[in-house]
N, CA, C and O atoms as a GROMACS GRO file, in nm:
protein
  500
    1UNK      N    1  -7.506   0.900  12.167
    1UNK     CA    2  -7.610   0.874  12.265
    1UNK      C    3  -7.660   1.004  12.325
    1UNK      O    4  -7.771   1.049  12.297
    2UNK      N    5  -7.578   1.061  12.406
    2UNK     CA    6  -7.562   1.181  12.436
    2UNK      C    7  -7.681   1.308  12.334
    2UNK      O    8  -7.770   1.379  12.379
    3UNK      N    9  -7.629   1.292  12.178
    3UNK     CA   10  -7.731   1.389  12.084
    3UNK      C   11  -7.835   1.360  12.118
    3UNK      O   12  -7.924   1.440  12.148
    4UNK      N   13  -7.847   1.193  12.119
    4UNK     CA   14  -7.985   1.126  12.047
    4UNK      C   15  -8.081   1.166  12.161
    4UNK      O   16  -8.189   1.206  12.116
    5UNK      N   17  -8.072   1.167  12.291
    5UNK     CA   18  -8.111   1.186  12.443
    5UNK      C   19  -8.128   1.354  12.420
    5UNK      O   20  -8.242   1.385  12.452
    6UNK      N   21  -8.063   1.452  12.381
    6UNK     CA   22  -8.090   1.559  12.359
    6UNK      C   23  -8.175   1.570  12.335
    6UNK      O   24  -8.260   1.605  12.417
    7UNK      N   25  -8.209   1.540  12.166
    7UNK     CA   26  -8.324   1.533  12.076
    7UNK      C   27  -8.440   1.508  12.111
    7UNK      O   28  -8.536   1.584  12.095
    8UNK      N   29  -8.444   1.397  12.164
    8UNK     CA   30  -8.553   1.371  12.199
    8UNK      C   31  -8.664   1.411  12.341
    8UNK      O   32  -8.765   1.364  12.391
    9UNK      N   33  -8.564   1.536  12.367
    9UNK     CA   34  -8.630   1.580  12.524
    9UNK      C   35  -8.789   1.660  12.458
    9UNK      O   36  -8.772   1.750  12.375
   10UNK      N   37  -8.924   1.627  12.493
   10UNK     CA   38  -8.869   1.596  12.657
   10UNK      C   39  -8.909   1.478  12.726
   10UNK      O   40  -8.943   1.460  12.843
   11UNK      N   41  -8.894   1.369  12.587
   11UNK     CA   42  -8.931   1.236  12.590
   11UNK      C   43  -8.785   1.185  12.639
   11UNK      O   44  -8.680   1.249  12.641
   12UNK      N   45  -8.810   1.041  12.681
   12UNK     CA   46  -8.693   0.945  12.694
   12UNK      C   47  -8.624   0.895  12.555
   12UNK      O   48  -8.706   0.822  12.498
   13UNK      N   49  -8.521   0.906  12.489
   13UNK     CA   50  -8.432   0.828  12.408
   13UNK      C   51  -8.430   0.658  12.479
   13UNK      O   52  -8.445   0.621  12.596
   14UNK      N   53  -8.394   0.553  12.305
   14UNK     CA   54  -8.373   0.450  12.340
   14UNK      C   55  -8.299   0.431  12.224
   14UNK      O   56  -8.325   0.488  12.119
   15UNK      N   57  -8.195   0.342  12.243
   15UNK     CA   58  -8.108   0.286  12.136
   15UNK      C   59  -8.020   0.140  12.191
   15UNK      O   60  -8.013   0.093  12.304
   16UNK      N   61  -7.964   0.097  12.074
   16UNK     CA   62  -7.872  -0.027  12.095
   16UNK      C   63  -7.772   0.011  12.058
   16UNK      O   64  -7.756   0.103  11.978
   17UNK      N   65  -7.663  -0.075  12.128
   17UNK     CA   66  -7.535  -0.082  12.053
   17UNK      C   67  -7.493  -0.239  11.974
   17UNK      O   68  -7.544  -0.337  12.028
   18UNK      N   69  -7.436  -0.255  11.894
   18UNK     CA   70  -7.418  -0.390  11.812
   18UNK      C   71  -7.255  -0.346  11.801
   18UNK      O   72  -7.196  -0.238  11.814
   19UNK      N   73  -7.211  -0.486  11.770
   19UNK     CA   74  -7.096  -0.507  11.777
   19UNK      C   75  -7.023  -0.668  11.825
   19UNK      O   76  -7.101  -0.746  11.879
   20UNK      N   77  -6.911  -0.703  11.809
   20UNK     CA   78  -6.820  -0.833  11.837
   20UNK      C   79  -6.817  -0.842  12.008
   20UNK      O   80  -6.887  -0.767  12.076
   21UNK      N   81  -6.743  -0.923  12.057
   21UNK     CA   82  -6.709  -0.930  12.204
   21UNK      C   83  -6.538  -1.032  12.176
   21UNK      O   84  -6.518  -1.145  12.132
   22UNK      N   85  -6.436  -0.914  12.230
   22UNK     CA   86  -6.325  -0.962  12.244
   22UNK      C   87  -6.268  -0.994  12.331
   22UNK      O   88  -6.151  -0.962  12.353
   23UNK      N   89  -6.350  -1.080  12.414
   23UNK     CA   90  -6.273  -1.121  12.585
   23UNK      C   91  -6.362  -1.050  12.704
   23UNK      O   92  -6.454  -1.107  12.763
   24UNK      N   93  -6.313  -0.901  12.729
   24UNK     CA   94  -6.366  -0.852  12.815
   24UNK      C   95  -6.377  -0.687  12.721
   24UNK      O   96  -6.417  -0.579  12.766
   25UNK      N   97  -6.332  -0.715  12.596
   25UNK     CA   98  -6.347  -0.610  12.560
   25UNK      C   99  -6.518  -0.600  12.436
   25UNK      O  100  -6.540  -0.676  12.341
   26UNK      N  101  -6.590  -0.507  12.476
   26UNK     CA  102  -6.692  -0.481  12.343
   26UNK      C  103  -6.664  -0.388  12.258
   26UNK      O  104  -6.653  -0.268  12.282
   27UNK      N  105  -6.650  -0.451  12.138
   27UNK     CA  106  -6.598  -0.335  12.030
   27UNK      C  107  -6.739  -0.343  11.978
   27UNK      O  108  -6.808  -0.443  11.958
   28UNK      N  109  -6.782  -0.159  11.953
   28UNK     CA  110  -6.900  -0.115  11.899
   28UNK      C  111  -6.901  -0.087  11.769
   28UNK      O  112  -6.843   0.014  11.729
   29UNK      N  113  -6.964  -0.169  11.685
   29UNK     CA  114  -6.948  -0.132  11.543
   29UNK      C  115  -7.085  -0.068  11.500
   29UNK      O  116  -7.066   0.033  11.431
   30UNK      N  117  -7.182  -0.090  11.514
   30UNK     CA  118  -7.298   0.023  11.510
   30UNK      C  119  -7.389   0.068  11.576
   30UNK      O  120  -7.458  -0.022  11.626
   31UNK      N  121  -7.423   0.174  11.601
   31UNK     CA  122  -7.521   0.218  11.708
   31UNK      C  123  -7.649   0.206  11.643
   31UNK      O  124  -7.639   0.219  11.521
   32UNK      N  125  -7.777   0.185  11.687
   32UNK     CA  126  -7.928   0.229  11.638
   32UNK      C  127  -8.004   0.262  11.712
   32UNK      O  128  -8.090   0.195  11.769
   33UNK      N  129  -7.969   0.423  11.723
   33UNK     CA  130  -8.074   0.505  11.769
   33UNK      C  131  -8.249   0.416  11.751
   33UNK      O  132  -8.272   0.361  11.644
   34UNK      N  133  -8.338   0.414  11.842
   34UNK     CA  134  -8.457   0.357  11.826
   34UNK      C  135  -8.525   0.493  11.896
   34UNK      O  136  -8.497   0.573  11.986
   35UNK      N  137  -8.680   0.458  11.755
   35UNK     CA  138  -8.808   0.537  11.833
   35UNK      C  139  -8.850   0.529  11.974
   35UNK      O  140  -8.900   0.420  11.999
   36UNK      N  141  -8.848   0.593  12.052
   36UNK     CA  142  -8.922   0.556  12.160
   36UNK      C  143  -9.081   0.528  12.099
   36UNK      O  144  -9.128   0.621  12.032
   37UNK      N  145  -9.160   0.418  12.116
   37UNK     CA  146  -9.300   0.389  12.054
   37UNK      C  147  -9.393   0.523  12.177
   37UNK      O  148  -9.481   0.605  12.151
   38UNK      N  149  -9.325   0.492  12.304
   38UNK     CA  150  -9.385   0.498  12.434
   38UNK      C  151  -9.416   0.672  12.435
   38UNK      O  152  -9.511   0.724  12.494
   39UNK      N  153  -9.316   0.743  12.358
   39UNK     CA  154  -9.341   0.897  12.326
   39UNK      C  155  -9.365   0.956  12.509
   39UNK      O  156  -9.443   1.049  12.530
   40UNK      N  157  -9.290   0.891  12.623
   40UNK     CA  158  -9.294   0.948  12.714
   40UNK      C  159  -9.185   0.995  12.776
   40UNK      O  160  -9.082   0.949  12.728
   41UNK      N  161  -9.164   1.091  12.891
   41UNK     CA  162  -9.046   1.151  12.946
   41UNK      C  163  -9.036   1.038  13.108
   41UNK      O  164  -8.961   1.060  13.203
   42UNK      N  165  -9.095   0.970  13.101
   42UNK     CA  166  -9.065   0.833  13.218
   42UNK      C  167  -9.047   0.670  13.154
   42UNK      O  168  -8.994   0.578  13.216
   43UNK      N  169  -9.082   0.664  13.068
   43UNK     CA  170  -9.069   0.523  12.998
   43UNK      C  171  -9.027   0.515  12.853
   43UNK      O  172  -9.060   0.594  12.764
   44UNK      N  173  -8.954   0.416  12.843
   44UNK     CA  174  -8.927   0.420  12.635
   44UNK      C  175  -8.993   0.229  12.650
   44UNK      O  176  -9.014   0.147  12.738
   45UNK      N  177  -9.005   0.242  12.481
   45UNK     CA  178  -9.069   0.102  12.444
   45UNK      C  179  -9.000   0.114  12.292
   45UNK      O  180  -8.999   0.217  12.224
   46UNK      N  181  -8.951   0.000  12.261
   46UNK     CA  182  -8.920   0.032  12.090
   46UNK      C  183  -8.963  -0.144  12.044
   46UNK      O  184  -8.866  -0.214  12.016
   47UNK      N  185  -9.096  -0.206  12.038
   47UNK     CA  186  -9.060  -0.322  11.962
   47UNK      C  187  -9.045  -0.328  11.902
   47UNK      O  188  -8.963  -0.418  11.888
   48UNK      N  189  -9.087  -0.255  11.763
   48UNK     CA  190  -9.065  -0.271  11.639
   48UNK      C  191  -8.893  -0.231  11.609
   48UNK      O  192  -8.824  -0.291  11.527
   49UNK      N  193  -8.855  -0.139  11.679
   49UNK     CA  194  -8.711  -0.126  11.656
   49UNK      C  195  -8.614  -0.222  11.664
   49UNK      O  196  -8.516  -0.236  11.592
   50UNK      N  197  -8.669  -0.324  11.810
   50UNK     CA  198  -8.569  -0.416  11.845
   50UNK      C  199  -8.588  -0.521  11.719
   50UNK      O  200  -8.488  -0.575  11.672
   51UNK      N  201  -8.742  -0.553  11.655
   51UNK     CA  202  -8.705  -0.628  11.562
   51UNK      C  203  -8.643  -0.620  11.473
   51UNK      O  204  -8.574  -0.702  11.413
   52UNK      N  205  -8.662  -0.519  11.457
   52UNK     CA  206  -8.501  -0.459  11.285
   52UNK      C  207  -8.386  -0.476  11.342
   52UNK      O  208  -8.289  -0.524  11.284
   53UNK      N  209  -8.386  -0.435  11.479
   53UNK     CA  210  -8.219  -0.453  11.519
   53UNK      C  211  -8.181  -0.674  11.496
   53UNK      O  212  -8.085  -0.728  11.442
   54UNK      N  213  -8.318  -0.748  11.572
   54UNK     CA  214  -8.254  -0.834  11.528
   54UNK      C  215  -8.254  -0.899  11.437
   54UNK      O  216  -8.208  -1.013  11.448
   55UNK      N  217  -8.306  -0.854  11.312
   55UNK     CA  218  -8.278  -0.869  11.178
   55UNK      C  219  -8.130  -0.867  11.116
   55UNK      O  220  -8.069  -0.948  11.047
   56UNK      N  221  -8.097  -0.736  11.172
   56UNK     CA  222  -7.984  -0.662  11.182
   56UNK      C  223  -7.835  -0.758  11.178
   56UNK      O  224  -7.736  -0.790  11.113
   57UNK      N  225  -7.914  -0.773  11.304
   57UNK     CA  226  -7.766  -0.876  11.376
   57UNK      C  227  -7.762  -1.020  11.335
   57UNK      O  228  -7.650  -1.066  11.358
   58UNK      N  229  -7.858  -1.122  11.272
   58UNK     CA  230  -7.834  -1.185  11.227
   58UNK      C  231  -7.743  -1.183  11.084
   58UNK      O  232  -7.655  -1.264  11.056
   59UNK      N  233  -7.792  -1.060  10.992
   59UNK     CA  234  -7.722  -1.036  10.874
   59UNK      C  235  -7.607  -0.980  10.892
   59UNK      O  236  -7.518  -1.000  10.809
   60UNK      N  237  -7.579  -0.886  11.024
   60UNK     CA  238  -7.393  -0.858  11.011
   60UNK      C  239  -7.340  -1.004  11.130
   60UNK      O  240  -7.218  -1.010  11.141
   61UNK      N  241  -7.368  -1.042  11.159
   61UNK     CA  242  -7.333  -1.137  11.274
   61UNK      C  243  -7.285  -1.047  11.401
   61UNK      O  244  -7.195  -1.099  11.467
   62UNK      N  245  -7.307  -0.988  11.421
   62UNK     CA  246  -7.281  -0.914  11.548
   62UNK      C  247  -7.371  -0.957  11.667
   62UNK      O  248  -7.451  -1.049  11.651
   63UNK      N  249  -7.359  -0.876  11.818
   63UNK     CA  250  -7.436  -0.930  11.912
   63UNK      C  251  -7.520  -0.799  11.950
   63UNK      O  252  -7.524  -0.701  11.876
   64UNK      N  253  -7.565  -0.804  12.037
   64UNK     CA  254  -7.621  -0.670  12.146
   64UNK      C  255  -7.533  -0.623  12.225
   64UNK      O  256  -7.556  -0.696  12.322
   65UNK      N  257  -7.433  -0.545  12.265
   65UNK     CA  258  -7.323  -0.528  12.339
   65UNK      C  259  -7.361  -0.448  12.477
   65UNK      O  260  -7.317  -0.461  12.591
   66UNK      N  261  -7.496  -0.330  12.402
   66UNK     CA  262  -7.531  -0.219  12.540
   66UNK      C  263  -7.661  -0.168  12.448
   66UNK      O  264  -7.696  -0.156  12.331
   67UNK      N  265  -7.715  -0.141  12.605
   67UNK     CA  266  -7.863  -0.073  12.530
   67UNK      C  267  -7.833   0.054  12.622
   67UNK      O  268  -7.748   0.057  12.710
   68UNK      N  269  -7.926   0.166  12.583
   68UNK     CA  270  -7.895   0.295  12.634
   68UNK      C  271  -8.068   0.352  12.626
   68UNK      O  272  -8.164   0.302  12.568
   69UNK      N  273  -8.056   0.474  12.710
   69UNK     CA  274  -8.175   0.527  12.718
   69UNK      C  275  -8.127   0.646  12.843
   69UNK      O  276  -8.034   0.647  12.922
   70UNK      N  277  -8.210   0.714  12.823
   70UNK     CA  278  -8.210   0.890  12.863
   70UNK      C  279  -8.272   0.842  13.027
   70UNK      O  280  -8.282   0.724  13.059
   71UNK      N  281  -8.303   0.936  13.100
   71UNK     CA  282  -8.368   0.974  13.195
   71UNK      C  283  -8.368   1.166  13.191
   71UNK      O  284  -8.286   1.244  13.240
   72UNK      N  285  -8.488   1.194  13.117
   72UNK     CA  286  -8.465   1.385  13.080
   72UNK      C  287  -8.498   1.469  13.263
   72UNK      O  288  -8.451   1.581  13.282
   73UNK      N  289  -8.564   1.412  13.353
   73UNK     CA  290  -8.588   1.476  13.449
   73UNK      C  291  -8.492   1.425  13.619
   73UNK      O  292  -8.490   1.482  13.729
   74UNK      N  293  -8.430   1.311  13.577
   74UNK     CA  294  -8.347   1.280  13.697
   74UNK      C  295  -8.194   1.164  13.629
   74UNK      O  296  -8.151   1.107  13.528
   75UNK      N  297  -8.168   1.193  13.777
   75UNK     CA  298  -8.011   1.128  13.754
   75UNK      C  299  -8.023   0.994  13.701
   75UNK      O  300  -8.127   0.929  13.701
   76UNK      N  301  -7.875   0.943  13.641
   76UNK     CA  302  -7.849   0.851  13.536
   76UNK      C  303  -7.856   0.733  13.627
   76UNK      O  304  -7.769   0.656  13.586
   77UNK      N  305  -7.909   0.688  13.717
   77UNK     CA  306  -7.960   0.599  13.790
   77UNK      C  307  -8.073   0.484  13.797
   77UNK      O  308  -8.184   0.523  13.835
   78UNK      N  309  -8.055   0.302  13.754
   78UNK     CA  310  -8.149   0.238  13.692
   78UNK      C  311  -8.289   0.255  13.831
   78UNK      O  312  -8.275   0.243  13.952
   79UNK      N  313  -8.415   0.286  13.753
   79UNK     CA  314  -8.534   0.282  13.831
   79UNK      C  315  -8.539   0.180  13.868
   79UNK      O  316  -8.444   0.101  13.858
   80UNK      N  317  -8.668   0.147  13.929
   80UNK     CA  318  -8.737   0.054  13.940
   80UNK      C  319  -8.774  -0.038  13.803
   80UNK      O  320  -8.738  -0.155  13.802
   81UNK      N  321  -8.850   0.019  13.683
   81UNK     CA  322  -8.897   0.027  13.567
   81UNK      C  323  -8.756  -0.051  13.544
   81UNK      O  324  -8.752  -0.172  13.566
   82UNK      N  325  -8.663   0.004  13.508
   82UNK     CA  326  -8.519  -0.046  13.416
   82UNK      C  327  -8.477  -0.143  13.474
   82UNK      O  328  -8.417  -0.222  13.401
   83UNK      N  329  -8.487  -0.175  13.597
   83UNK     CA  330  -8.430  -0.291  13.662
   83UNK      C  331  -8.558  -0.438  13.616
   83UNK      O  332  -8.527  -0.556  13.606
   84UNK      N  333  -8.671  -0.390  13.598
   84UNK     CA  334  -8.759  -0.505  13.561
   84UNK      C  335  -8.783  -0.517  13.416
   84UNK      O  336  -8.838  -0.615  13.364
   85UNK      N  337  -8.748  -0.431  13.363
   85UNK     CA  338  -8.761  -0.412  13.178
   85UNK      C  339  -8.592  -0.458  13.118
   85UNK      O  340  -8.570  -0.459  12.997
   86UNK      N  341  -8.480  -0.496  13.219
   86UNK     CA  342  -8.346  -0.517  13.200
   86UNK      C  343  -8.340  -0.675  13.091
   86UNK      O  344  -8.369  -0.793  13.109
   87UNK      N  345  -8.273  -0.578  12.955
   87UNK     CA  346  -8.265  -0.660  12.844
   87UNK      C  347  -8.187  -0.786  12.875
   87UNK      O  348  -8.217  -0.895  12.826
   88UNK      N  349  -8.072  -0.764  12.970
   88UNK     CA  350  -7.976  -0.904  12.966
   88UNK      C  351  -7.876  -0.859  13.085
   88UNK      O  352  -7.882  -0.737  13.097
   89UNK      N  353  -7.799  -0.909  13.164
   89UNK     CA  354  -7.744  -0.860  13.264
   89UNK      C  355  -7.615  -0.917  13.154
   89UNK      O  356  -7.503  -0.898  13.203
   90UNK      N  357  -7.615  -0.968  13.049
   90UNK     CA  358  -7.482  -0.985  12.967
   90UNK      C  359  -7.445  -0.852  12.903
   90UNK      O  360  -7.325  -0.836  12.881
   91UNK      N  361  -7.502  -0.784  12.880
   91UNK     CA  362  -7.511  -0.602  12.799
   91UNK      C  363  -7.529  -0.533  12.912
   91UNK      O  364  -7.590  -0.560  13.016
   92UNK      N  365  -7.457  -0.428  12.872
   92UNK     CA  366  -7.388  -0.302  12.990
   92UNK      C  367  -7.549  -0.181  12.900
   92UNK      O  368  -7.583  -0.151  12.785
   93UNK      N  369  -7.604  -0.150  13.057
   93UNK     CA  370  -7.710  -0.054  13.014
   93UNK      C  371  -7.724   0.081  13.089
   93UNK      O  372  -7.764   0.112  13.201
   94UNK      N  373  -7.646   0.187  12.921
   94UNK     CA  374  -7.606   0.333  12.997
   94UNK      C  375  -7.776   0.381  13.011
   94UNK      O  376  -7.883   0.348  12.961
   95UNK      N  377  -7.725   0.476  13.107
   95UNK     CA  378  -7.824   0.585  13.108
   95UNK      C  379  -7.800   0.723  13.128
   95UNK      O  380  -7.752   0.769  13.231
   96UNK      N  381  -7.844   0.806  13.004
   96UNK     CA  382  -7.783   0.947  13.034
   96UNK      C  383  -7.834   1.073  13.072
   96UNK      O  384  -7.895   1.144  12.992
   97UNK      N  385  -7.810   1.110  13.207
   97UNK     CA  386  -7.928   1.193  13.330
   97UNK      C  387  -7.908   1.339  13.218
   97UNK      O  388  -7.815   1.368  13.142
   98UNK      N  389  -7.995   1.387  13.237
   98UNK     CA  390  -7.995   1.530  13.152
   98UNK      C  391  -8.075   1.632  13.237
   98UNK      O  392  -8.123   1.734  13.188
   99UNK      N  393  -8.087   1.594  13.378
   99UNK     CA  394  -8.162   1.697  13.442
   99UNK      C  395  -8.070   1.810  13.558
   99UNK      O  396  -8.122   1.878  13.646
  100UNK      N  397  -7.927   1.804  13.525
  100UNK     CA  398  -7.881   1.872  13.513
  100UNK      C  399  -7.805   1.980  13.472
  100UNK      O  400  -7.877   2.026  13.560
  101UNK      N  401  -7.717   2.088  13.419
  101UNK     CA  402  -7.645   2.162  13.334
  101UNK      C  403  -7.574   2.078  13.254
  101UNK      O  404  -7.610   2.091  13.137
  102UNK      N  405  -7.507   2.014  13.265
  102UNK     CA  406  -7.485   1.886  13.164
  102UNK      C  407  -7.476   1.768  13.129
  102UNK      O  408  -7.384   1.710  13.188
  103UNK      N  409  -7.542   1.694  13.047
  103UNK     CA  410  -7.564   1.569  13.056
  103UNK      C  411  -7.431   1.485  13.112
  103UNK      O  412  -7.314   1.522  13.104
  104UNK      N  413  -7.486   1.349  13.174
  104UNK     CA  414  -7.426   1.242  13.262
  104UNK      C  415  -7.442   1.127  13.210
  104UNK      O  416  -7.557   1.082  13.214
  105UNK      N  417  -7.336   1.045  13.146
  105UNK     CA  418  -7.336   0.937  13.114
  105UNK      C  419  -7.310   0.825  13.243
  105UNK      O  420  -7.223   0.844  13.328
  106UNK      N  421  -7.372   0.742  13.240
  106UNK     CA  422  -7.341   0.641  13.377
  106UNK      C  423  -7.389   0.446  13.320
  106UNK      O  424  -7.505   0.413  13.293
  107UNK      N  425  -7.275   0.353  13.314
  107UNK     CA  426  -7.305   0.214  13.258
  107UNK      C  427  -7.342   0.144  13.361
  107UNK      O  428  -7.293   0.179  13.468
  108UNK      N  429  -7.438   0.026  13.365
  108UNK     CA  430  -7.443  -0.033  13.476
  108UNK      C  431  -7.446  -0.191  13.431
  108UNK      O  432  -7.446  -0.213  13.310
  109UNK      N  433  -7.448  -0.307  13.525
  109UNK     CA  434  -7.494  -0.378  13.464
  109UNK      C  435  -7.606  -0.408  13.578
  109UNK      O  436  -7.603  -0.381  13.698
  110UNK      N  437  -7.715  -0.483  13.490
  110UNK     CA  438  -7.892  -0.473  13.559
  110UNK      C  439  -7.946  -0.653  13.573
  110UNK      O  440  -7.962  -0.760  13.514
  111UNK      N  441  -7.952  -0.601  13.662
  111UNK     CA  442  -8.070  -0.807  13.694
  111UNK      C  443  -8.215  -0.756  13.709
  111UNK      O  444  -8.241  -0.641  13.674
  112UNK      N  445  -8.292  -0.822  13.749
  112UNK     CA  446  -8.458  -0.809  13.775
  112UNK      C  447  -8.470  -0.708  13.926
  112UNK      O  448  -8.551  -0.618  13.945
  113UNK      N  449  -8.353  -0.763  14.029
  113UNK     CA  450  -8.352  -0.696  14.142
  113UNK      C  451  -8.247  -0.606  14.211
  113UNK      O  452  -8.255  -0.547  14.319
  114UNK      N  453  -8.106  -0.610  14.082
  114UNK     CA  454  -8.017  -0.497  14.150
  114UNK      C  455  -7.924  -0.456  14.007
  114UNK      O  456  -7.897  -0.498  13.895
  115UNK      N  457  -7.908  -0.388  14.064
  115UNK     CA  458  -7.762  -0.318  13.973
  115UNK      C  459  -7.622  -0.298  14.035
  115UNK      O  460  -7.608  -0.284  14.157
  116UNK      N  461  -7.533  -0.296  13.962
  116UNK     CA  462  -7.389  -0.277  13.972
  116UNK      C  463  -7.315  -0.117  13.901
  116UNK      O  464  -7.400  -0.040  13.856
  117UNK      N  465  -7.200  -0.080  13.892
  117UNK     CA  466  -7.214   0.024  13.814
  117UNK      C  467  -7.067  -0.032  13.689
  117UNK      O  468  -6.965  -0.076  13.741
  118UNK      N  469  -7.071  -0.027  13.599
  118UNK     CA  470  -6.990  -0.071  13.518
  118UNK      C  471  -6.919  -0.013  13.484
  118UNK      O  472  -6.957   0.095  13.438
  119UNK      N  473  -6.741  -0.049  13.485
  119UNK     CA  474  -6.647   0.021  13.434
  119UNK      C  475  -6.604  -0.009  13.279
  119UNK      O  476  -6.562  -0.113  13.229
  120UNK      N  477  -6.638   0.158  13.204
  120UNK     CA  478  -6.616   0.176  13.106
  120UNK      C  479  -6.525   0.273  13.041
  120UNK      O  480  -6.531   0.380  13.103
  121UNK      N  481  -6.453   0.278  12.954
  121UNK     CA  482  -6.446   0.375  12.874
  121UNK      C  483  -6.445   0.322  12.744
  121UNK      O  484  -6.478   0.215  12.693
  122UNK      N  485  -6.357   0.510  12.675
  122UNK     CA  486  -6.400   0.489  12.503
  122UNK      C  487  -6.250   0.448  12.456
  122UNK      O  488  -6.169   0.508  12.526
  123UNK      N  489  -6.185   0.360  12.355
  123UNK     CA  490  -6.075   0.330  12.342
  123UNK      C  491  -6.093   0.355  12.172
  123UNK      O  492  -6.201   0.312  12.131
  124UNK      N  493  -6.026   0.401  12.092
  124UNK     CA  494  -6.014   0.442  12.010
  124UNK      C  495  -5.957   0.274  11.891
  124UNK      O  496  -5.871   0.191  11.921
  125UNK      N  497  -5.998   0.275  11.831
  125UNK     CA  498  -5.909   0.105  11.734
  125UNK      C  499  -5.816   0.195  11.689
  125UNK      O  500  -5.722   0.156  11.618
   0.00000   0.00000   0.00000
């Protein structure tokens, strides 16, 4: 996530995560980096991406687990924008601030009118 948000400065990154759901645990079995369509450093848009993704997921049977996306000029904090563009308050949605010396990963989970901050880490299978 982290590269992909690099790369793409000094636009916004957008991607999914896919994968099973084991209780309370999400095991990530593939990531897909997506185009931002939106080619801006305040907004991402990927429809055409999300439709391959759910192409995707019907043929491995997997779900949507987390969506992710950059913020290149401020902290990893959901806007306004992310809180009303929020894919599912069932998927954990990182955002990784890069407008300081080193990037900031931060999960949340998102409704139409608030956010929470989500406890995550990386657990190795």
């Amino acid at each position: 996530m982290v590269q992909h948000a690099q790369s793409e400065l000094p636009n916004e990154c957008c991607g999914v995560m896919t994968g099973v759901r084991e209780g309370d645990v999400f095991r990530i079995l593939k990531v897909h980096p997506l185009e931002n369509e939106a080619a801006s450093p305040i907004e991402y848009r990927s429809e055409y991406g999300m439709f391959l993704v759910e192409k995707d997921l019907r043929r491995l049977g997997h779900d949507i687990l987390a969506i992710y996306h950059s913020h290149p000029t401020s902290a990893p904090i959901p806007s306004r924008t992310d809180l009303e563009r929020a894919y599912s308050p069932d998927v954990v949605h990182f955002i990784i601030g890069l407008n300081g010396p080193e990037p900031i990963l931060r999960g949340w989970w998102l409704t139409e009118t608030a956010f929470e901050e989500a406890a995550w880490r990386i657990v190795d299978a």
